[in-house]
C-alpha positions in Angstrom: -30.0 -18.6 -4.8 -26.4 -18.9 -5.9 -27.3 -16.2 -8.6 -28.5 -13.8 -6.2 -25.7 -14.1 -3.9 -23.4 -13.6 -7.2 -25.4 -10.5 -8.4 -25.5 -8.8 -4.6 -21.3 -9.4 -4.7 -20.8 -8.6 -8.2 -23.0 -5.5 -7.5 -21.0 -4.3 -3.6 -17.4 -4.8 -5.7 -18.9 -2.2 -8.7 -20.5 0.6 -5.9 -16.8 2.0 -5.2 -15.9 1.8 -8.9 -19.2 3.9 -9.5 -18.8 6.5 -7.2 -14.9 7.4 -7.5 -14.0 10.8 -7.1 -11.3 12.2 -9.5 -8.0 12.6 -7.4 -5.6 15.3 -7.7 -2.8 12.8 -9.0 -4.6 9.2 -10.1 -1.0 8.0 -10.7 -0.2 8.2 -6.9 0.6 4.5 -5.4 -1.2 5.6 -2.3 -4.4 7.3 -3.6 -7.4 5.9 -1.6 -10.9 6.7 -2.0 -11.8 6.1 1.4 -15.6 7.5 1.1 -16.4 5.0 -1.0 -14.6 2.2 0.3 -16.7 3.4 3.9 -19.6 2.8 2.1 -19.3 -0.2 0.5 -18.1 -1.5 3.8 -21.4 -0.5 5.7 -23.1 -1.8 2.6 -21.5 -5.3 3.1 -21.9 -5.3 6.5 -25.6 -3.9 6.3 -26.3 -7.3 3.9 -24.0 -9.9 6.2 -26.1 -8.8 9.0 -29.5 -9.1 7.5 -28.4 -12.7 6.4 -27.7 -13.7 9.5 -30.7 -12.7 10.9 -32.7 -14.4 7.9 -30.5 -17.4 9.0 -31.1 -17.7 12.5 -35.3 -16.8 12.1 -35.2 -19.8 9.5 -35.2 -23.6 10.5 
């Protein structure tokens, strides 16, 4: 079980690293790629939500 949940947050922290767009100046301080940052946010919080659930149906 331990794995799995390692995997699933090893895998949500690697999404925004996959899908980066190129900025017009990388070197910028302030450059944030908020698409990708939304969906890894609705991705966590689609999988947080499901757990609960799982956890409240089981005994």
């Amino acid at each position: 079980m331990q794995q799995v949940i390692a995997g699933i947050l090893l895998m949500m922290a690697a999404l925004p690293v996959m899908e980066a767009n190129d900025p017009a100046d990388k070197d910028s301080p302030f450059y944030y790629d908020w698409h990708s940052l939304r969906v890894g946010g609705l991705i966590c919080a689609g999988i947080l939500c499901a757990l609960g659930i799982i956890v409240l149906m089981s005994e």
